[in-house]
N, CA, C and O atoms as CSV, one atom per row, in Angstrom:
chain,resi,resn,atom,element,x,y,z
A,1,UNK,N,N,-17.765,10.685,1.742
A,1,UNK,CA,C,-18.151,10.389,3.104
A,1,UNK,C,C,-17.550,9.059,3.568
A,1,UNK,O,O,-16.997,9.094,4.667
A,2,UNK,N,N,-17.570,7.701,2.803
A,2,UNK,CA,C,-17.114,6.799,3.193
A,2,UNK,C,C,-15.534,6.813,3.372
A,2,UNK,O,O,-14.969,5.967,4.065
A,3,UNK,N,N,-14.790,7.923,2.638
A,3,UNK,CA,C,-13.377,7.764,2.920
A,3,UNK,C,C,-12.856,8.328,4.626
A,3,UNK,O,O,-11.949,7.930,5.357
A,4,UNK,N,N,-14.182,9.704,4.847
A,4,UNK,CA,C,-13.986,10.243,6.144
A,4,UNK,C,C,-14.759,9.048,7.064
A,4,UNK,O,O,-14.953,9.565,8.164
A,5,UNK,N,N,-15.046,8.288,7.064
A,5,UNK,CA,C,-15.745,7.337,8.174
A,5,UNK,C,C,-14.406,6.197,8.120
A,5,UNK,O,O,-14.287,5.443,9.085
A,6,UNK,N,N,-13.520,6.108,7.095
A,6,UNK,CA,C,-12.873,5.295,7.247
A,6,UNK,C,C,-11.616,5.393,8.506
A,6,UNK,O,O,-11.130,4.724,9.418
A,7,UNK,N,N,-11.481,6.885,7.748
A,7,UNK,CA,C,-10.536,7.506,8.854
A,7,UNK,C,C,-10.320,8.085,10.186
A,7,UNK,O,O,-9.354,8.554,10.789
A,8,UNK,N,N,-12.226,7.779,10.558
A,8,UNK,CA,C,-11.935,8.151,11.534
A,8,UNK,C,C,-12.282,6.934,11.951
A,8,UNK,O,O,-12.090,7.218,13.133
A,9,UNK,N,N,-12.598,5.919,11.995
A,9,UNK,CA,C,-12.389,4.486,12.216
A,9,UNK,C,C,-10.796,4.039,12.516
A,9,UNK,O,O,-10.539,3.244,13.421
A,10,UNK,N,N,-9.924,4.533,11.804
A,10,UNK,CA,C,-8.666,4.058,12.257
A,10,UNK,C,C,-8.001,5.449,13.065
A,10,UNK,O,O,-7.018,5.060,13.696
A,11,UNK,N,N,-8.125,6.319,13.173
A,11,UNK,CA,C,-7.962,7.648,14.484
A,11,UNK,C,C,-8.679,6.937,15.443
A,11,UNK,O,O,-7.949,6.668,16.397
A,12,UNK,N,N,-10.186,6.391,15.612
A,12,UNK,CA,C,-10.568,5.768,17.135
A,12,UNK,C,C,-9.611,4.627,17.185
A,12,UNK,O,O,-8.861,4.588,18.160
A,13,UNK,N,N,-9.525,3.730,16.320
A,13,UNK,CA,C,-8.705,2.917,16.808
A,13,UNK,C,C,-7.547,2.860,17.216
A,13,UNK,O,O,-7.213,1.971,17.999
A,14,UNK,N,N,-6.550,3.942,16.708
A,14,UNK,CA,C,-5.090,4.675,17.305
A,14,UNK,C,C,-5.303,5.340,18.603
A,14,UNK,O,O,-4.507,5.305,19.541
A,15,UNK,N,N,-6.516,5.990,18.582
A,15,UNK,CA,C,-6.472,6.250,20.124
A,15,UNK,C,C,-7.168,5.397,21.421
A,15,UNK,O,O,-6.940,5.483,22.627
A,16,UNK,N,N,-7.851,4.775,20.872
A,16,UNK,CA,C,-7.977,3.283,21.561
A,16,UNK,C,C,-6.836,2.458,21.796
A,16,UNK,O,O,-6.563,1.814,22.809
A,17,UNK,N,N,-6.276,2.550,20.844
A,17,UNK,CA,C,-5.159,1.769,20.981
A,17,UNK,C,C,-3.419,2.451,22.315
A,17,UNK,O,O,-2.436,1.831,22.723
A,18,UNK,N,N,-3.865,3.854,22.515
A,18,UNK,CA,C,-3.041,4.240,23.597
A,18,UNK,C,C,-2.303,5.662,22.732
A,18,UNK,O,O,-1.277,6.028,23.306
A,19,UNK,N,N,-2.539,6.227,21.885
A,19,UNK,CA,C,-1.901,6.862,21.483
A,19,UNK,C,C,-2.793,8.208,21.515
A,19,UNK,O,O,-4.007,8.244,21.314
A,20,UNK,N,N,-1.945,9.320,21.810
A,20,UNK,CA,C,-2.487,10.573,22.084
A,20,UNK,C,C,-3.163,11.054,20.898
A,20,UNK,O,O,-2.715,10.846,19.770
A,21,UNK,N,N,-4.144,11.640,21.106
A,21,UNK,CA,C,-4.689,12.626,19.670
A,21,UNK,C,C,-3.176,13.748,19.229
A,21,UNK,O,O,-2.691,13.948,18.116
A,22,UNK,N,N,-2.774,14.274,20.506
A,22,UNK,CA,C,-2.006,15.298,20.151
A,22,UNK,C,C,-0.720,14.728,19.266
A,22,UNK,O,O,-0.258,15.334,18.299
A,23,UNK,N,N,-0.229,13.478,19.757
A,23,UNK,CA,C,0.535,12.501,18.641
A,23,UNK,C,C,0.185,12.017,17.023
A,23,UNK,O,O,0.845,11.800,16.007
A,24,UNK,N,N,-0.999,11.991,17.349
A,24,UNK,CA,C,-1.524,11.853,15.679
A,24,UNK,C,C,-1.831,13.200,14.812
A,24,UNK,O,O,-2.266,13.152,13.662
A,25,UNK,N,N,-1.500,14.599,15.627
A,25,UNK,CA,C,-2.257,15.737,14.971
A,25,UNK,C,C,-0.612,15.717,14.625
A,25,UNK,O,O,-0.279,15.465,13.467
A,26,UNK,N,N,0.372,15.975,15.604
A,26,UNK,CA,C,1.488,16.192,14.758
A,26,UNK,C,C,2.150,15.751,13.782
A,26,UNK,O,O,2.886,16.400,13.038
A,27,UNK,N,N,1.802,14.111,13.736
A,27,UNK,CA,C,2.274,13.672,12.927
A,27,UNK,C,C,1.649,13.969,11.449
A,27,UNK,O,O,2.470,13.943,10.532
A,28,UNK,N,N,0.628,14.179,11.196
A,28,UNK,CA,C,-0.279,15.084,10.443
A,28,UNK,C,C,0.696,16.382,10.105
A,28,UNK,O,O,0.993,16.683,8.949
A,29,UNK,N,N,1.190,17.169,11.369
A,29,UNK,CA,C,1.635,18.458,11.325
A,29,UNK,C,C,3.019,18.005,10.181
A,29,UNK,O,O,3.327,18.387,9.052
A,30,UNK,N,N,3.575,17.065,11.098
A,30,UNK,CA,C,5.010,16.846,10.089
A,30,UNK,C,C,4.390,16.343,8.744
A,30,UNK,O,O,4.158,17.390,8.139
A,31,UNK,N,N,4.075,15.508,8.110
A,31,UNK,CA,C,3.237,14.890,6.719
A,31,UNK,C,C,3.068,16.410,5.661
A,31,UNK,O,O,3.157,16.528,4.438
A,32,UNK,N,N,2.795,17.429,6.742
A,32,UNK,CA,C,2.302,18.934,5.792
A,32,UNK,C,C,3.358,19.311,5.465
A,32,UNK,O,O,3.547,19.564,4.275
A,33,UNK,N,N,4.108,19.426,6.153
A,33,UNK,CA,C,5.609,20.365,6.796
A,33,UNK,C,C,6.232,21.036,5.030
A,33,UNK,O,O,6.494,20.485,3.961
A,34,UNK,N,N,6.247,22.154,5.420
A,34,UNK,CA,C,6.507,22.777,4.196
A,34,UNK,C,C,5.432,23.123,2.693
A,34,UNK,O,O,5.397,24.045,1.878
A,35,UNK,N,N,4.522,21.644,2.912
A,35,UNK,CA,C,3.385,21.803,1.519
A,35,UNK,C,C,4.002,20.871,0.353
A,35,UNK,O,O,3.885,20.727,-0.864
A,36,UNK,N,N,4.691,20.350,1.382
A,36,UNK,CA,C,5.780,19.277,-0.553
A,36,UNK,C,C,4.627,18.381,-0.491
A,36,UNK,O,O,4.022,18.450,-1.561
A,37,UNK,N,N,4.113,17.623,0.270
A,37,UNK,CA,C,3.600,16.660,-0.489
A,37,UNK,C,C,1.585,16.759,-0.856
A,37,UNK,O,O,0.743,16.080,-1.441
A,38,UNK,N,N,1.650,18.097,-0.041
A,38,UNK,CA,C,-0.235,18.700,-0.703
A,38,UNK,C,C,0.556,19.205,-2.521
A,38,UNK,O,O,-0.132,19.007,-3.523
A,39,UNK,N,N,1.677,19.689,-2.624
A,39,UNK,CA,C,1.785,20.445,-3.950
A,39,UNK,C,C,2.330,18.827,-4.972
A,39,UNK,O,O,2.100,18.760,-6.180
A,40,UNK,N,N,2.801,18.068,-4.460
A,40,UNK,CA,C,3.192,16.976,-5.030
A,40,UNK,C,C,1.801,16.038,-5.660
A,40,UNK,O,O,1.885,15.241,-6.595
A,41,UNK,N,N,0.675,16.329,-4.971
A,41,UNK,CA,C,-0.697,15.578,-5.012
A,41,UNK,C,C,-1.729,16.376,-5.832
A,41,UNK,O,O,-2.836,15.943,-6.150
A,42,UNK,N,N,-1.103,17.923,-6.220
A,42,UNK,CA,C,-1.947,18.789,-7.013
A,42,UNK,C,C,-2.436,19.941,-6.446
A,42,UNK,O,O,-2.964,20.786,-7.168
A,43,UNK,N,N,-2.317,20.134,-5.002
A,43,UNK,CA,C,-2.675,21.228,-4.230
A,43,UNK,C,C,-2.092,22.283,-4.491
A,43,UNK,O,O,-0.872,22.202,-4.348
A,44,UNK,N,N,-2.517,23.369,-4.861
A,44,UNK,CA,C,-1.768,24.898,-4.914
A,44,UNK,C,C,-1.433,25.416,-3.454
A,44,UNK,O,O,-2.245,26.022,-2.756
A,45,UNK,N,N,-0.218,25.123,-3.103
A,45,UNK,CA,C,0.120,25.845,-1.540
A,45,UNK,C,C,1.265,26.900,-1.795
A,45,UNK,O,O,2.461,26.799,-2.070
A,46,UNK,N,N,0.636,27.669,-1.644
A,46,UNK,CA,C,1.473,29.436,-1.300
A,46,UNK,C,C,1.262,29.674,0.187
A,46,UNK,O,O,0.395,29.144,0.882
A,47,UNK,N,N,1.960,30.338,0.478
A,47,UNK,CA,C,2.631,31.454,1.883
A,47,UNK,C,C,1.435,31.448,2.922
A,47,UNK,O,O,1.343,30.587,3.797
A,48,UNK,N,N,0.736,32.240,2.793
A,48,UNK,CA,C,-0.346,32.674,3.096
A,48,UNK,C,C,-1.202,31.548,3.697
A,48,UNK,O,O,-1.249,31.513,4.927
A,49,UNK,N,N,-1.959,30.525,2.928
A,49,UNK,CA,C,-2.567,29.203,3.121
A,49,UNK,C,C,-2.157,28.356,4.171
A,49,UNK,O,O,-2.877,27.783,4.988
A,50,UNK,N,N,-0.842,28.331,4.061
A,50,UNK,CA,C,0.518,27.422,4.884
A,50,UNK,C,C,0.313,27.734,5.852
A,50,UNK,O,O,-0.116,27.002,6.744
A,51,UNK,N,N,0.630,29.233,5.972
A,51,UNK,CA,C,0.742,29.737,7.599
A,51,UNK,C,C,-0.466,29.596,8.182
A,51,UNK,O,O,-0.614,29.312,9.370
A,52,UNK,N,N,-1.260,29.763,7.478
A,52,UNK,CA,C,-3.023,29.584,8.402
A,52,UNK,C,C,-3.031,27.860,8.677
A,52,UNK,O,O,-3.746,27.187,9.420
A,53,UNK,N,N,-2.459,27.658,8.198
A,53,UNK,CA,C,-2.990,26.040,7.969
A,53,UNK,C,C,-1.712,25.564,9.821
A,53,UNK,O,O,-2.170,24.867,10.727
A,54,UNK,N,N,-0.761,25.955,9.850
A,54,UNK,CA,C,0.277,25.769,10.729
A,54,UNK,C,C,-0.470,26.624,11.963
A,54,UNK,O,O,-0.466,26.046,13.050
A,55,UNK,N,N,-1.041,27.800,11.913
A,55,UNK,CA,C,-1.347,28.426,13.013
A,55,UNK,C,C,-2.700,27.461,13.500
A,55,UNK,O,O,-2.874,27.322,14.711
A,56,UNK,N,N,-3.570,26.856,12.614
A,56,UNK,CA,C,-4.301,26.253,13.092
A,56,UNK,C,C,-3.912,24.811,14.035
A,56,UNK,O,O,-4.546,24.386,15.000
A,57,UNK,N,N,-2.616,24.204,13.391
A,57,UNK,CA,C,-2.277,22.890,13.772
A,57,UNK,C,C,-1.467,23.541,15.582
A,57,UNK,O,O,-1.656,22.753,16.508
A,58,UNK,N,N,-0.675,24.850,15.933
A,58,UNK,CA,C,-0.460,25.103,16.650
A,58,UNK,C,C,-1.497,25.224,17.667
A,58,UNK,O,O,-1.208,24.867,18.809
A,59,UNK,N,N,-3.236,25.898,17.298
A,59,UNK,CA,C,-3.840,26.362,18.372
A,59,UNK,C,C,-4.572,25.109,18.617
A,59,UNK,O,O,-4.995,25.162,19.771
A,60,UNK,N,N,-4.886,24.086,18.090
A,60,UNK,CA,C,-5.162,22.644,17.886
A,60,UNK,C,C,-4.419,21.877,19.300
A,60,UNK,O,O,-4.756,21.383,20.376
A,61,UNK,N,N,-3.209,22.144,18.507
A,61,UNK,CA,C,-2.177,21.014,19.725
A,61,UNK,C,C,-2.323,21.602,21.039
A,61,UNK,O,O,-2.381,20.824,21.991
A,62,UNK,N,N,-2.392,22.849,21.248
A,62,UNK,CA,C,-1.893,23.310,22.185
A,62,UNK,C,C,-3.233,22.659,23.039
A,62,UNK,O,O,-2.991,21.936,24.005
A,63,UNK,N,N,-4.590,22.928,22.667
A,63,UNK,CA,C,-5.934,22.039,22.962
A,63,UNK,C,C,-6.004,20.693,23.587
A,63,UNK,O,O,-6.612,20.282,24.575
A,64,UNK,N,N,-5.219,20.129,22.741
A,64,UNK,CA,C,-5.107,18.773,22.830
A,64,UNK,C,C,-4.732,18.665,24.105
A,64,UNK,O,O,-5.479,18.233,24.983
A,65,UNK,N,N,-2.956,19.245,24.390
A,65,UNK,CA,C,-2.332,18.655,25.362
A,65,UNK,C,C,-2.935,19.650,26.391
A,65,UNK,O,O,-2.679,19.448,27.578
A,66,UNK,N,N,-3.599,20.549,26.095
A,66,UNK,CA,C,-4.750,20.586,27.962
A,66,UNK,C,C,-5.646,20.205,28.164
A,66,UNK,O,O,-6.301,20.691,29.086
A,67,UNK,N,N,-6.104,19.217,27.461
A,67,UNK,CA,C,-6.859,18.070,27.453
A,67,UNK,C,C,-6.394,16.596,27.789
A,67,UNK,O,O,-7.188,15.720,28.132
A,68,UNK,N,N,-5.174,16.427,27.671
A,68,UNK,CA,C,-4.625,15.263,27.921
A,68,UNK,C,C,-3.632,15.129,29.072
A,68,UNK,O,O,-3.058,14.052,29.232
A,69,UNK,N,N,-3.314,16.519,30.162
A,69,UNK,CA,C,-2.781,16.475,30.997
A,69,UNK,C,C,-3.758,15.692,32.697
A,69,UNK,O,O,-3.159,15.607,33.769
């Protein structure tokens, strides 16, 4: 719990600070991109997982920026 309070302590403060949510989800999106560095950290990422995980970051963003127009 204290690691998720940390983080979202510095997400309010990035977006306090002027920066879009939809800018911080992608950059998130790129960080995943492919699964090299969840499988580099111990994560089992196959096909399947990935794509759910990408379709979510797509229906996400798309949220965001009709929220931020």
């Amino acid at each position: 719990m204290k690691k998720i309070n940390m983080l979202e302590t510095i997400f309010c403060s990035l977006i306090n600070g002027g920066l879009k949510p939809s800018t911080i989800l992608t950059a998130f999106h790129n960080v995943c991109a492919h699964g090299e560095i969840l499988e580099a950290n111990g994560w089992i990422v196959t096909d399947k997982p990935l794509e759910n995980l990408f379709e979510g970051f797509d229906t996400s963003l798309a949220a965001l920026r009709t929220m931020e127009q």
